[in-house]
C-alpha positions in Angstrom: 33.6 20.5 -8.8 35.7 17.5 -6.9 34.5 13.7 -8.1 33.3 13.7 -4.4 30.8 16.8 -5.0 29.8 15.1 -8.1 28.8 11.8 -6.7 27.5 13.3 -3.6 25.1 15.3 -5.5 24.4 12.0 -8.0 22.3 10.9 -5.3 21.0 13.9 -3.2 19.6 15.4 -6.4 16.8 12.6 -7.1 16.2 12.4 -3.2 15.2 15.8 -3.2 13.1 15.4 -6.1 11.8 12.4 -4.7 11.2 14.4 -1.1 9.1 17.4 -2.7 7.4 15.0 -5.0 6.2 13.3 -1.9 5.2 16.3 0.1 3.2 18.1 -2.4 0.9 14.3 -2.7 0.7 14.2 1.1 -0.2 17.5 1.6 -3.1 16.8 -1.1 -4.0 14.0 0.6 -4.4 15.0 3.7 -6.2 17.8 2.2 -8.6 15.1 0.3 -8.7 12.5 3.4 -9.7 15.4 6.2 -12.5 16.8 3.6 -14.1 13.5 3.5 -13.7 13.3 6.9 -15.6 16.2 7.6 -18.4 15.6 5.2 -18.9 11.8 6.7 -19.0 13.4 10.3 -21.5 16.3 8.9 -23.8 13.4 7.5 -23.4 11.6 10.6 -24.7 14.2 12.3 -27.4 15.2 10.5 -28.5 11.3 10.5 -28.7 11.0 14.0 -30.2 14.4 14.4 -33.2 13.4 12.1 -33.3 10.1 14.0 -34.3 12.4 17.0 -36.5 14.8 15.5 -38.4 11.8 14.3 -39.5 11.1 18.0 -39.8 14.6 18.8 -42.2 15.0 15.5 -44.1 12.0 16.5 -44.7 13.6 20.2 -45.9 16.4 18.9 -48.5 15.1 16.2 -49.7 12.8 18.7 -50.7 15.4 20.9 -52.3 17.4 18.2 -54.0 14.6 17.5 -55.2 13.6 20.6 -55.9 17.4 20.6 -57.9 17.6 17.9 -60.3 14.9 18.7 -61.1 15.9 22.3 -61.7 19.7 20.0 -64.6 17.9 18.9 -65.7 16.0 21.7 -66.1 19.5 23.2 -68.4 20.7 20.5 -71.3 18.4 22.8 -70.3 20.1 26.4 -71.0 23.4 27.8 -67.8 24.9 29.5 -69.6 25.3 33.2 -71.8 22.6 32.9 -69.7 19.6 32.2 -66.6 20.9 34.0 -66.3 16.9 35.7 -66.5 15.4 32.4 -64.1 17.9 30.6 -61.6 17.6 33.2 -61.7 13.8 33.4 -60.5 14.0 29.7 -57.8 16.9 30.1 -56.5 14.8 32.6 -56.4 11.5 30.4 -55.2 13.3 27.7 -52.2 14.4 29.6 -51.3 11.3 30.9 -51.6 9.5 27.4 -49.2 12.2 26.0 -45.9 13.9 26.2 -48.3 16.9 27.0 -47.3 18.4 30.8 -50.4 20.6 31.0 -53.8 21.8 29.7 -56.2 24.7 30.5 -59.9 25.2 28.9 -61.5 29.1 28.8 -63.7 31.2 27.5 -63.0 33.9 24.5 -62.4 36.2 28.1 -59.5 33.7 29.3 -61.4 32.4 32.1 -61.5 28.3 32.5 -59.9 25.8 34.3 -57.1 23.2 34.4 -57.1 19.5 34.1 -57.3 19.1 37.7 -60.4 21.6 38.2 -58.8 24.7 39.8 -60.2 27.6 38.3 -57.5 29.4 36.0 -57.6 32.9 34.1 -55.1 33.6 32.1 -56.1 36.8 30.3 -53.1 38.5 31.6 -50.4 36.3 29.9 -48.3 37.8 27.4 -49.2 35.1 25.0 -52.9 35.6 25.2 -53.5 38.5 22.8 -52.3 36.1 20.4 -54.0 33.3 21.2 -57.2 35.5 20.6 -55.9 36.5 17.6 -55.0 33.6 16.2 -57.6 31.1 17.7 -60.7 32.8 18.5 -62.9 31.6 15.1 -61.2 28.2 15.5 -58.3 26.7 14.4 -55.4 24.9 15.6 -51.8 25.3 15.5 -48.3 26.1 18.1 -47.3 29.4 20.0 -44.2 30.4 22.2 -45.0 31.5 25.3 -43.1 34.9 25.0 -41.6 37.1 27.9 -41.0 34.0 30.4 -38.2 34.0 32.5 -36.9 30.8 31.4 -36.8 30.2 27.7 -36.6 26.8 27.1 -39.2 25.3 28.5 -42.6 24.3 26.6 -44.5 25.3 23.3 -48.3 25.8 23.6 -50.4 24.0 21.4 -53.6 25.9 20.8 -56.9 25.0 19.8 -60.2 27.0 19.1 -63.3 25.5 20.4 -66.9 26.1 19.6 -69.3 24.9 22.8 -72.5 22.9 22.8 -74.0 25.9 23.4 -72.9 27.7 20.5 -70.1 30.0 22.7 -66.4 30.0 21.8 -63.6 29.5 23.8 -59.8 27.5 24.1 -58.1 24.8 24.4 -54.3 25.5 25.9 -52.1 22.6 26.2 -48.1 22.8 27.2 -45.3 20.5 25.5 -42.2 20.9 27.3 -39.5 21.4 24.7 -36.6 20.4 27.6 -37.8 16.9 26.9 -37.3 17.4 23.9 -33.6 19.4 24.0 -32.8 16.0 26.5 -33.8 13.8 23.8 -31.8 15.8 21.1 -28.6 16.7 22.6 -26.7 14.3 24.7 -23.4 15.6 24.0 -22.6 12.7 21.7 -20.7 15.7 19.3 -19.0 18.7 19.8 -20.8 21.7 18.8 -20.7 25.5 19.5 -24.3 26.0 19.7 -27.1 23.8 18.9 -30.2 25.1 19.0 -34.0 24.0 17.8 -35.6 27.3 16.3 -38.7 28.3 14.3 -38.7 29.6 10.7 -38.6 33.2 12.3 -35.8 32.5 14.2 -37.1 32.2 17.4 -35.2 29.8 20.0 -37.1 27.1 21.2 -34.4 25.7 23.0 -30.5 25.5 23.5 -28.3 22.2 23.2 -25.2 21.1 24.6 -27.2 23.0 28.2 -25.9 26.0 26.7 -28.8 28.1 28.4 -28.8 31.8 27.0 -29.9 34.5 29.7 -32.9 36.1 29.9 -35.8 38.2 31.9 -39.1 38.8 32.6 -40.7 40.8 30.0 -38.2 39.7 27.6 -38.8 38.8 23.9 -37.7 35.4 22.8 -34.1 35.5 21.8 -33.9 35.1 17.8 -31.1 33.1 16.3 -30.7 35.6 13.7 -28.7 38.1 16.2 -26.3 36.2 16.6 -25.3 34.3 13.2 -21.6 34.1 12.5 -20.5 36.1 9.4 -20.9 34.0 6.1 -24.0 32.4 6.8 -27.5 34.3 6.3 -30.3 34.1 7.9 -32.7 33.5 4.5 -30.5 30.3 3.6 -31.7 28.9 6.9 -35.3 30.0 6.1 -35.0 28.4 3.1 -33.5 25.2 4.4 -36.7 25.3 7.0 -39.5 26.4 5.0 -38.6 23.9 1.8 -37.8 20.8 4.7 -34.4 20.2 3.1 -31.1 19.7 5.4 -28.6 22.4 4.5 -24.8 21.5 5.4 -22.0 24.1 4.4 -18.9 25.7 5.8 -18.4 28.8 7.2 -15.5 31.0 5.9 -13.2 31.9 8.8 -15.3 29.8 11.2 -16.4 26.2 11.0 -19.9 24.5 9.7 -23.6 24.8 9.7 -26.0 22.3 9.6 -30.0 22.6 9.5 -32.5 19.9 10.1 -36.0 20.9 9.6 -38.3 19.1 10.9 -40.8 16.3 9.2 -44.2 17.9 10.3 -43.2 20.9 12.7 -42.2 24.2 11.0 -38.7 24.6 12.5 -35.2 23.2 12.4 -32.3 22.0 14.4 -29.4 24.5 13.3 -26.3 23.4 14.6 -22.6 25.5 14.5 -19.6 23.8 14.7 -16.1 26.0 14.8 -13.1 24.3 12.7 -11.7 23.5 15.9 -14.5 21.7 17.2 -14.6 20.0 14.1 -10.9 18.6 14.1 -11.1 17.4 18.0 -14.4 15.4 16.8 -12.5 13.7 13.2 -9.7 13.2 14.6 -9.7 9.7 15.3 -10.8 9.1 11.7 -7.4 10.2 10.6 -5.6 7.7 12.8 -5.7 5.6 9.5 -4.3 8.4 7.8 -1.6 8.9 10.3 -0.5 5.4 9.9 -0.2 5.7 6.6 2.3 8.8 6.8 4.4 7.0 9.7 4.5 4.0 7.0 5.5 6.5 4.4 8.3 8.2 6.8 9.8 4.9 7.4 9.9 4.0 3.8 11.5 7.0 2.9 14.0 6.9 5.9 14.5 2.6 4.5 14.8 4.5 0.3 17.5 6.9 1.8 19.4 4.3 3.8 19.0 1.9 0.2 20.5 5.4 -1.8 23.3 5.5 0.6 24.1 1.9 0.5 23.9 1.7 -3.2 26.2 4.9 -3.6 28.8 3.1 -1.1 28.5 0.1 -2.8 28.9 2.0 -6.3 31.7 3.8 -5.1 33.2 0.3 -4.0 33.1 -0.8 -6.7 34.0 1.9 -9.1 36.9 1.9 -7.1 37.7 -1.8 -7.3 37.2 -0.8 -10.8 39.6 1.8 -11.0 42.3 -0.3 -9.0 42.4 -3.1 -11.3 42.8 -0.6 -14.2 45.5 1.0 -12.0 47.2 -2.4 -11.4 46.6 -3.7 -14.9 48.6 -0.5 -15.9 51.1 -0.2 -12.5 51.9 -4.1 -12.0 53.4 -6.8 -14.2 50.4 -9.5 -14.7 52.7 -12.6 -14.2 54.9 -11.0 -11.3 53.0 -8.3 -9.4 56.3 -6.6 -10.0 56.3 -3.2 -10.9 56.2 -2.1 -14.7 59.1 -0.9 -16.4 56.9 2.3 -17.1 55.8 2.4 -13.0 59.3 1.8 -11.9 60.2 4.6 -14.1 57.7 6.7 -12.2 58.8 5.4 -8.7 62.4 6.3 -9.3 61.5 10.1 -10.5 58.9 10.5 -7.8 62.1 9.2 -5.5 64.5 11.6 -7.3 62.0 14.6 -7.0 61.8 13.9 -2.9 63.5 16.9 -1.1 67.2 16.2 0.0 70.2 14.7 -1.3 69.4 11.7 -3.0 71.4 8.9 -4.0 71.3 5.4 -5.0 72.2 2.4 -6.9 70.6 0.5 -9.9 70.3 -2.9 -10.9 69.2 -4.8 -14.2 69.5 -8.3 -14.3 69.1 -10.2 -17.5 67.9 -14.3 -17.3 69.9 -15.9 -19.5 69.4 -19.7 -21.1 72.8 -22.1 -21.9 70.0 -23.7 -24.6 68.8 -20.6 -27.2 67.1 -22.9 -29.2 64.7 -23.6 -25.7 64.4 -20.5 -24.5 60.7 -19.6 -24.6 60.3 -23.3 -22.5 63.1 -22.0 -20.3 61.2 -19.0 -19.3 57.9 -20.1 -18.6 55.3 -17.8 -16.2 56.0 -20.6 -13.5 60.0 -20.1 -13.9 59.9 -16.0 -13.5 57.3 -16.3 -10.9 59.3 -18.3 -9.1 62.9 -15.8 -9.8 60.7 -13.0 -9.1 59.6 -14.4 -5.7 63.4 -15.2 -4.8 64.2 -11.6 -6.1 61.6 -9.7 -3.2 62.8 -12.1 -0.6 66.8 -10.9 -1.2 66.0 -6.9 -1.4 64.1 -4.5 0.9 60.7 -3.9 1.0 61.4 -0.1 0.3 63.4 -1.4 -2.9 61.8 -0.7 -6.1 61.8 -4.0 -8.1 59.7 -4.3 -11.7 60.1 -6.4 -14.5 61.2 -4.6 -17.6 60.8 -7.0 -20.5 60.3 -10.6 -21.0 63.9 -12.0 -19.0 64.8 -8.9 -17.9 64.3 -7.1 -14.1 65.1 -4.0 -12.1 66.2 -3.4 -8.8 66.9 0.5 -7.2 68.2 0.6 -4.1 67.4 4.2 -2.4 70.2 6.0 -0.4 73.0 4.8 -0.8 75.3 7.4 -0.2 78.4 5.7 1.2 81.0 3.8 -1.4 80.9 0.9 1.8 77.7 1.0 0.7 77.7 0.7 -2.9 80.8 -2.6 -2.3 78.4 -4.0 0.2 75.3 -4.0 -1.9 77.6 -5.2 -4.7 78.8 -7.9 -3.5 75.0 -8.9 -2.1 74.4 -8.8 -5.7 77.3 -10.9 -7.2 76.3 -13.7 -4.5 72.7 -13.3 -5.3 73.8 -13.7 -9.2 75.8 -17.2 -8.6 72.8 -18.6 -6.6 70.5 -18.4 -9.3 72.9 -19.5 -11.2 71.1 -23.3 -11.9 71.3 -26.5 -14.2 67.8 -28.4 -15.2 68.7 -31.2 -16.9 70.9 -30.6 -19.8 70.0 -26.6 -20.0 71.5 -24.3 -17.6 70.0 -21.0 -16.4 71.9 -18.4 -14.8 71.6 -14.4 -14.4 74.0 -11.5 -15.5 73.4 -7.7 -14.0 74.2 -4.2 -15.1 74.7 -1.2 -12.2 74.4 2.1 -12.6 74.7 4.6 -9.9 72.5 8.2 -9.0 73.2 10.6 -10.3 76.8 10.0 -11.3 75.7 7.6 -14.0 72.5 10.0 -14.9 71.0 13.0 -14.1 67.1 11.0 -14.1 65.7 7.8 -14.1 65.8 7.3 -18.2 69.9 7.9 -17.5 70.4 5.8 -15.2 68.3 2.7 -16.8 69.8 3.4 -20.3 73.4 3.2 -18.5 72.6 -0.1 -16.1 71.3 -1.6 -19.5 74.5 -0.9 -21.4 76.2 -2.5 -18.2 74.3 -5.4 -18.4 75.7 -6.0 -21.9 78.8 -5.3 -21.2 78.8 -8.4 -18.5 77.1 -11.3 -20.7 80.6 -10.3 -23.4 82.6 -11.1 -20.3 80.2 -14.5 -19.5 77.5 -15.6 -17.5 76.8 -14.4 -13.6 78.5 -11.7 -14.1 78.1 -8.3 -12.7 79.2 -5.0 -14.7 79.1 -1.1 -14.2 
């Protein structure tokens, strides 16, 4: 694997990590956050639901009430003989109430309404139970079965026992679309909402989801059409004990039941899932924000990650440089190493092609041995080794070698014209650094030694321009020897 794999993966690695670390804690927070949002939405509903069945509880004991006490007020009238004064308080009792209309008869059926007109209503599907229920007395609620439109009105019955000793009814009508207006005004979102009795029975539909139905019919029961997962005796139960019952429905949505305070029935409301997410979604928004925040962040970390692996490359690289140059480059000169020169001459010799050049040493010499450490100062072979670059190409190789002593290799020179002309460059360049400070003279002697017929490689070729060198300081200074 290529230092390039290996720092690419440095930092993908722990991004990764990081990535999947982050997805599995936003995927269990979402979880968490949409839960709660469900359950705060299934309270709120049941809340306001209760609110409503409060008024609708309070309707209906107020006209029991009301009910009740005109019951006994009856016990001192005859049904035929105080017809005025019986209707006179059917008709106040109807206009005090939610009640929409009341009828008084006989055990037979046969009476009249709170306006006078003679009624009999013995052929009603709801009588036979009404005389069942109601003929020793009593008072309670009954659903007018078989009517053509279901959800309209509960009868409140009441047994009545005459001045005269004979028995008889009291029949009054509560519309339960008042009460389906006061319930469901569409503030939620709701498959089916419906207010039912502890048998099941349909009182009304929410939402003005009306269910069809005929003459003759039976009351639609909610039980016939429960989604699978819930029963029918946990809503019982929820109804009968008057507790509200929220739960999910497997492979559906949510229930929820209300029972009523005083009535025996419920407000059992289905919600599918989807229903459910159109109606919480604004809660999320919060959420939401919180995962484009998080997006961002991450999209910042990975832009930080890259950054700090381009700036940690940088700067491992500076780092590597310096160790290069510290190694490849004389400190005092910037020259070129006597081991990196050696390098730069094989690397030339290795080149394809006939190669062929011409080598330099040149040793700095002092006229005053005793001063010769002051004589070559850093200041004094910067200064020889800036005059050496500007007198030589910049495809020369030039390096310092030791302390006083400096290379130059001169590449391709194949020509002997050549060879004399860079010769003689180098004898002029010799007596013009040839100088006198004071009393101590400096001056410059050079050995040459020519590729390849002085040496077959680099080491060769330096060895023989270094015996050369010594060769010229016997015959004196500036002087220049092959």
């Amino acid at each position: 694997m290529t230092k390039h794999k290996r720092s690419f993966l440095r930092w993908l690695v722990p991004l990764l990590c990081y990535y999947a670390v982050l997805a599995i804690f936003l995927t269990a927070y979402w979880k968490q956050a949409y839960n709660r949002a469900v359950d705060a939405k299934e309270n709120e509903i049941a809340f306001d639901v209760e609110l409503a069945m409060d008024d609708i509880d309070f309707s209906v004991e107020e006209a029991t009430a009301r009910i009740a006490q005109i019951s006994e007020a009856f016990s001192l009238y005859t049904l035929s003989y105080n017809k005025n004064q019986i209707t006179l308080l059917l008709k106040n009792m109807v206009e005090e109430t939610d009640l929409s209309y009341s009828i008084i008869c006989d055990l037979d059926g046969a009476g009249y309404d709170m306006d006078g007109r003679d009624v009999n209503i013995s052929k009603e599907s709801y009588f036979d139970d009404v005389a069942a229920e109601y003929s020793r007395g009593g008072l309670g609620m009954l659903l007018p079965d078989g009517q053509t439109d279901l959800d309209q009105e509960i009868l409140i019955v009441s047994g009545l026992t005459f001045g005269n000793k004979e028995k008889g009814y009291l029949i009054s009508k509560i519309p339960v679309v008042i009460v389906s207006e006061q319930l469901f005004q569409d503030k939620y979102i709701a498959n089916r909402s419906d207010i039912v009795t502890i048998d099941g029975d349909i009182l009304t539909f929410g939402h003005n989801k009306k269910h069809s139905a005929t003459a003759g019919v039976t009351r639609q029961k909610l039980w016939t059409n429960l989604p699978s997962g819930i029963s029918k005796d946990t809503i019982k139960l929820s109804i009968s004990q008057k507790n509200v019952y929220i739960s999910d429905i497997p492979d559906y949505g949510y229930v929820i039941v209300v029972p009523f305070a005083k009535m025996t029935g419920a407000v059992v409301t289905f919600i599918t899932e989807d229903e459910m997410k159109q109606m919480i979604d604004p809660d999320l928004d919060e959420v939401r924000y919180l995962y484009t925040w998080l997006f961002l962040s991450s999209i910042f970390l990975v832009f930080l990650v890259f950054f700090a692996n381009v700036v940690s490359n940088y700067i491992e690289k500076k780092k590597r440089e310096k160790r290069f140059t510290a190694v490849e480059r004389d400190i005092v000169t910037g020259l070129m190493t006597r081991l990196s020169a050696t390098r730069a001459i094989e690397s030339y010799i290795a080149e394809p092609g006939e190669k062929r050049g011409l080598l330099f040493i040149i040793g700095l010499n002092s006229s005053d041995k005793d001063k010769k450490e002051t004589a070559f100062t850093n200041e004094r072979i910067k200064e020889f080794s800036r005059v050496l670059e500007m007198n030589f190409r910049a495809t020369d190789i030039l390096g310092r070698i030791s302390d006083t002593e400096f290379m130059v290799f001169l590449k391709d020179i194949h020509e002997d014209k050549d060879v004399r002309k860079q010769t003689d460059h180098m004898q002029m360049f010799l007596h013009d650094v040839r100088v006198t400070d004071g009393e101590m003279e400096i001056s410059a002697n050079a050995g040459a030694a020519l590729y390849p017929d002085n040496g077959k490689g680099a080491h060769d070729i330096i060895a023989a321009a270094q015996n050369a060198l010594a060769n010229s300081r016997k015959d004196g200074d500036g002087r220049l020897s092959f």
